[in-house]
C-alpha positions as a Markdown table, in Angstrom:
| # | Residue | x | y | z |
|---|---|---|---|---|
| 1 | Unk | 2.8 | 23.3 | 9.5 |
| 2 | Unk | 2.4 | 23.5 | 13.5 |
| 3 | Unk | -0.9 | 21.7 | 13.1 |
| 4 | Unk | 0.1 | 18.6 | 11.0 |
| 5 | Unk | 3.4 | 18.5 | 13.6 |
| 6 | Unk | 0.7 | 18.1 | 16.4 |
| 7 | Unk | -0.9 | 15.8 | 14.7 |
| 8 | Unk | 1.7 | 13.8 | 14.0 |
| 9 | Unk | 2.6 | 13.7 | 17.5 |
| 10 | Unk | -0.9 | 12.4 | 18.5 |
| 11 | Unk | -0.3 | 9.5 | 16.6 |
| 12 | Unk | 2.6 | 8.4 | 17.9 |
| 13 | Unk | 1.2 | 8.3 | 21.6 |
| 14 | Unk | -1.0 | 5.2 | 20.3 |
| 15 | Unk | -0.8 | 2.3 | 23.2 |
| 16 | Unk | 1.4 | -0.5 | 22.0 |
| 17 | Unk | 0.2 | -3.8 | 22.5 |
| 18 | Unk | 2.5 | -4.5 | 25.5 |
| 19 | Unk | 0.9 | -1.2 | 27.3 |
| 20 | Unk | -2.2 | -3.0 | 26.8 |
| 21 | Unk | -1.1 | -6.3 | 28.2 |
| 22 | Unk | -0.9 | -8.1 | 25.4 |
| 23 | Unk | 2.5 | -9.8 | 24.5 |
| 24 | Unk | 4.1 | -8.2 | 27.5 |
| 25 | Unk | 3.7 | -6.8 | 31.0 |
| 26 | Unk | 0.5 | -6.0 | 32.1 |
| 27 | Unk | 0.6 | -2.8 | 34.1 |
| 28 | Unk | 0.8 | -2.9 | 37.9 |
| 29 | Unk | -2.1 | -1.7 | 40.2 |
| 30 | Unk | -2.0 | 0.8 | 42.6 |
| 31 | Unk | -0.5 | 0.5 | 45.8 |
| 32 | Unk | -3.5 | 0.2 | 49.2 |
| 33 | Unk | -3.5 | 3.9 | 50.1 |
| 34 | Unk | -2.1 | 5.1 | 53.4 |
| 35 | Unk | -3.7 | 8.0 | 55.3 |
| 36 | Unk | -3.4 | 9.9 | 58.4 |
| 37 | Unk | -5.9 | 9.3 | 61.0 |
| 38 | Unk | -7.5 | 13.1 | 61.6 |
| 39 | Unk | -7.9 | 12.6 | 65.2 |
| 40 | Unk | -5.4 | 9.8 | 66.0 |
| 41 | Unk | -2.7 | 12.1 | 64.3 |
| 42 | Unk | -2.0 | 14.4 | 66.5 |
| 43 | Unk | -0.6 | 14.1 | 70.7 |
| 44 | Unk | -0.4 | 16.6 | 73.2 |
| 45 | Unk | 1.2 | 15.0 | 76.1 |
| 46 | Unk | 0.3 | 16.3 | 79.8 |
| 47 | Unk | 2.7 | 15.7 | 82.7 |
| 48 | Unk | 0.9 | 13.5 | 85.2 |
| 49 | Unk | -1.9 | 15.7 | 87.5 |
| 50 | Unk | -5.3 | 18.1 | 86.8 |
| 51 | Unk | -2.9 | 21.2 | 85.2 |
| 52 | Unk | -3.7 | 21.3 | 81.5 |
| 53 | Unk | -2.0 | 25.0 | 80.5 |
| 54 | Unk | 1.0 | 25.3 | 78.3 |
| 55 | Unk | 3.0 | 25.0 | 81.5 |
| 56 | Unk | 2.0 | 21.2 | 81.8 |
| 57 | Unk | 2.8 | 20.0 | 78.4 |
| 58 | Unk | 5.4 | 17.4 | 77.8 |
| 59 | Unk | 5.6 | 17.6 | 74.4 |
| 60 | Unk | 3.2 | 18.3 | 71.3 |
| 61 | Unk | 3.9 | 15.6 | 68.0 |
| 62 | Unk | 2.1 | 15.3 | 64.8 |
| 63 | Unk | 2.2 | 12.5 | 62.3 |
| 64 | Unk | 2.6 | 15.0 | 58.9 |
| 65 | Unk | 3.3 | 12.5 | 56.4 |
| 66 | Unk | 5.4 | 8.9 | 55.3 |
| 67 | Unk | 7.3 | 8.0 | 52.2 |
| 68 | Unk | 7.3 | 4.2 | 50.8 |
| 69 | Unk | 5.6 | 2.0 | 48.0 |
| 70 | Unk | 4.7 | -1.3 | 47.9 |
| 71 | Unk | 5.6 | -4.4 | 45.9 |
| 72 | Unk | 3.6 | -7.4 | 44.1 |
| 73 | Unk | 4.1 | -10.9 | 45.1 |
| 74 | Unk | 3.2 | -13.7 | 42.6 |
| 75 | Unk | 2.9 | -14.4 | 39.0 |
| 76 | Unk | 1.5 | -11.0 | 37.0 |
| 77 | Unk | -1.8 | -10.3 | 36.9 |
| 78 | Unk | -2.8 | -13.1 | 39.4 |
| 79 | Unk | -0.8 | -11.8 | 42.6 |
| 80 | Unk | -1.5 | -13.0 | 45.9 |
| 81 | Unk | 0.1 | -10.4 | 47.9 |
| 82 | Unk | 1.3 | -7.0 | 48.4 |
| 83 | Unk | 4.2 | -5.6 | 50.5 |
| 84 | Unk | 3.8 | -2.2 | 51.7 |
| 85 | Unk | 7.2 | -0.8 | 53.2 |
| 86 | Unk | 6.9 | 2.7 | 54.6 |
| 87 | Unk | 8.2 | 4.9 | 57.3 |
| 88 | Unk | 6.5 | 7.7 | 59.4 |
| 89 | Unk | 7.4 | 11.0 | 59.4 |
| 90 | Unk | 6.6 | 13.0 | 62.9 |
| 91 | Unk | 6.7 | 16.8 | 63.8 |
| 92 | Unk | 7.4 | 17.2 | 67.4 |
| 93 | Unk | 8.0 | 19.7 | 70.2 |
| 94 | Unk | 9.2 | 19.2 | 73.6 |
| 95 | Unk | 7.3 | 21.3 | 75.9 |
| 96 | Unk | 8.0 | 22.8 | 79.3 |
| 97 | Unk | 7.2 | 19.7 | 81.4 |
| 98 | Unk | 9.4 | 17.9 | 79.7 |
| 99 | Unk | 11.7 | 15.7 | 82.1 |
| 100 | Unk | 14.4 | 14.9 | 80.2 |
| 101 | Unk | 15.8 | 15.2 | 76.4 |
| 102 | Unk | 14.4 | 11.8 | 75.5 |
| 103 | Unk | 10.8 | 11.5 | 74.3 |
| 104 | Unk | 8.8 | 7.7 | 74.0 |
| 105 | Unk | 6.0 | 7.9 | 71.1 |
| 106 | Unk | 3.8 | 4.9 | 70.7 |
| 107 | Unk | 2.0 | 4.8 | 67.2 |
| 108 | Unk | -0.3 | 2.2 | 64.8 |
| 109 | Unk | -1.1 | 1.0 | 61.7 |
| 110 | Unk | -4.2 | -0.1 | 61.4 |
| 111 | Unk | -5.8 | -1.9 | 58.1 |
| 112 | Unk | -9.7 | -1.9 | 59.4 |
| 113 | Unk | -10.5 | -4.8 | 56.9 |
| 114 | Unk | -8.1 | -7.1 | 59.7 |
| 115 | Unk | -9.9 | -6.2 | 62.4 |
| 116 | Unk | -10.2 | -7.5 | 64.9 |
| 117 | Unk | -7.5 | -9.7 | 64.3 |
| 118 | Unk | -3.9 | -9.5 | 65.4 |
| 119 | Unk | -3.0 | -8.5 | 61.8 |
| 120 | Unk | -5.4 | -5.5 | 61.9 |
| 121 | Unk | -3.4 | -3.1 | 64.3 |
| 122 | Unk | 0.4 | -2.9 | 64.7 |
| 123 | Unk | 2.1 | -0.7 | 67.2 |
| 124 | Unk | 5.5 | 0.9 | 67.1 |
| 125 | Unk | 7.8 | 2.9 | 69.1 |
| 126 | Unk | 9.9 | 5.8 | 68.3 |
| 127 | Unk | 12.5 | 7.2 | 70.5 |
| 128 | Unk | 13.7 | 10.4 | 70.5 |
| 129 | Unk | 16.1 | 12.6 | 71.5 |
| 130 | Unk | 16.8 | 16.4 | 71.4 |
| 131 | Unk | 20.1 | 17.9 | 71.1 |
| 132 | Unk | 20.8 | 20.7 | 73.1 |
| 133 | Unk | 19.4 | 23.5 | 72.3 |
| 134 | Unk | 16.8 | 22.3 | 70.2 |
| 135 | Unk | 13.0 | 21.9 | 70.9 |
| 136 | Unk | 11.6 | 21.0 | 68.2 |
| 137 | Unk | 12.7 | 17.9 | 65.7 |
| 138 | Unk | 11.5 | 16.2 | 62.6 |
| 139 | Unk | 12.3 | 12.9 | 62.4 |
| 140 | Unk | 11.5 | 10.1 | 59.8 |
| 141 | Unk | 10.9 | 6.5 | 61.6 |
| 142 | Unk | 12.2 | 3.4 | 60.5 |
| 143 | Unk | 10.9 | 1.1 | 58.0 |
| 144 | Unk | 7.3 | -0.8 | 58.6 |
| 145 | Unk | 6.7 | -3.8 | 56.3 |
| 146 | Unk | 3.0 | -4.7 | 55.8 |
| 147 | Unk | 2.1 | -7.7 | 53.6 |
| 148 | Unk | -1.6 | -8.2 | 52.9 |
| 149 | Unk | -2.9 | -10.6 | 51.0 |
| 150 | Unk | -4.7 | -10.2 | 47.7 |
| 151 | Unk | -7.2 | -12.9 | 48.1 |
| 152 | Unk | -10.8 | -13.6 | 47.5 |
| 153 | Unk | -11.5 | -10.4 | 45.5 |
| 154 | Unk | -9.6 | -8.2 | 47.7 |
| 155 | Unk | -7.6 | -5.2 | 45.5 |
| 156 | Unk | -4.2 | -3.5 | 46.7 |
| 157 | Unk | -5.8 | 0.3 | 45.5 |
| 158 | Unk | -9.1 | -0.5 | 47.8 |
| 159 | Unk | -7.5 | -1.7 | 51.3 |
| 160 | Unk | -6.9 | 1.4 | 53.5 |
| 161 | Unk | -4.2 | 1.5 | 55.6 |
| 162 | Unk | -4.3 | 4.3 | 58.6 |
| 163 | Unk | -1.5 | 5.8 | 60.6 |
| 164 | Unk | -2.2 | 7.4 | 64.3 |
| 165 | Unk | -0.5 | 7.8 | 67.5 |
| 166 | Unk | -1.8 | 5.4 | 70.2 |
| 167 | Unk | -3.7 | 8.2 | 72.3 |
| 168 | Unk | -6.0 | 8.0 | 75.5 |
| 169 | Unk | -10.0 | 8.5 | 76.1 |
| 170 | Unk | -9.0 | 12.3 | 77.3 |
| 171 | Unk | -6.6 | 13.1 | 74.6 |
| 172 | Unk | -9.0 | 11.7 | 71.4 |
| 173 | Unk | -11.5 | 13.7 | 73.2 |
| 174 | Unk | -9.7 | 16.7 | 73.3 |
| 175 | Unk | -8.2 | 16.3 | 69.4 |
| 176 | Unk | -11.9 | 16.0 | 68.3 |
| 177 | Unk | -13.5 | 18.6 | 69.9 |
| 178 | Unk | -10.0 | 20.5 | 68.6 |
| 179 | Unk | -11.1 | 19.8 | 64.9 |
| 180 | Unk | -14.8 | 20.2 | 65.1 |
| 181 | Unk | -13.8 | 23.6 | 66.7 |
| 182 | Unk | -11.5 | 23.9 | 63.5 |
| 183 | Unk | -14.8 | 23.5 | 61.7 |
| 184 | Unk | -13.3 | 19.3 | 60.9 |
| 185 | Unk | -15.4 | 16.4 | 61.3 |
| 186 | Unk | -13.9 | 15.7 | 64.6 |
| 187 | Unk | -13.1 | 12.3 | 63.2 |
């Protein structure tokens, strides 16, 4: 009795013709996929002079994530762009060297198949500022809005876009010899 229940359940999961396209709406692709750039995603922030201990640090900040989605622009299945709205989410710690309860953080977005053009890199700003007695914060930037075109054989699902904090020589230096010490790829 279980069995032929089963079964019977199998064949109701049969695609309709609308799932398939046909006589309805075909099915949306997949949004370009966003991604943290390993050694662009971290910032540890020196006060100005040679000190580099714990005692020197303005503040420590990690790019851990983002929430959005994207939307299709044009007539289904021949769209011509995409919109990609999403906002940043940071980790970050003041440190002792910190001047002041306000914190600048300059990050991109970057969609490598732009560059070098204008429309290949983007950078933001974030301000912060910690409360009193707090040190450490999470906060969730505003909204970015990326539109990319969907032409000449170009696919939302394979056009990478990457997020990373604007970072010096010495401080991408010092995040990849962090990871390949961390046994990562340094990259």
């Amino acid at each position: 009795m279980v069995l032929a229940a089963a079964l019977a359940a199998c064949e109701v999961d049969r695609p309709s013709l609308a799932d398939l396209g046909i006589g309805g709406k075909v099915p949306l692709p997949g949004c370009p996929p966003v991604k943290l750039l390993g050694a662009a995603a971290e910032i540890v922030q020196y006060r100005e002079g040679p000190g580099r201990d714990i005692t020197d640090i303005v503040h420590e900040s990690k790019l851990v994530g983002f929430t959005g989605n994207c939307e299709f622009i044009g007539d289904s299945p021949n769209f011509t762009h995409v919109r990609v709205l999403m906002r940043p989410v940071l980790d970050i710690s003041r440190g002792p060297a910190a001047a002041g309860r306000t914190l600048d953080l300059d990050y991109f977005v970057a969609i490598p198949d732009f560059y070098p053009s204008p429309e290949g890199r983007r950078e933001m700003s974030v301000r912060v500022l910690f409360p009193e007695n707090r040190s450490t914060l999470r906060v969730q930037d505003g909204e970015i809005s990326l539109t990319i075109p969907l032409s000449g054989g170009r696919s939302a699902p394979d056009t990478d876009i990457f997020l990373g904090f604007v970072l010096t020589e010495e401080q991408l230096k010092a995040n990849r010899e962090r990871r390949s010490a961390a046994g990562g790829d340094g990259r």
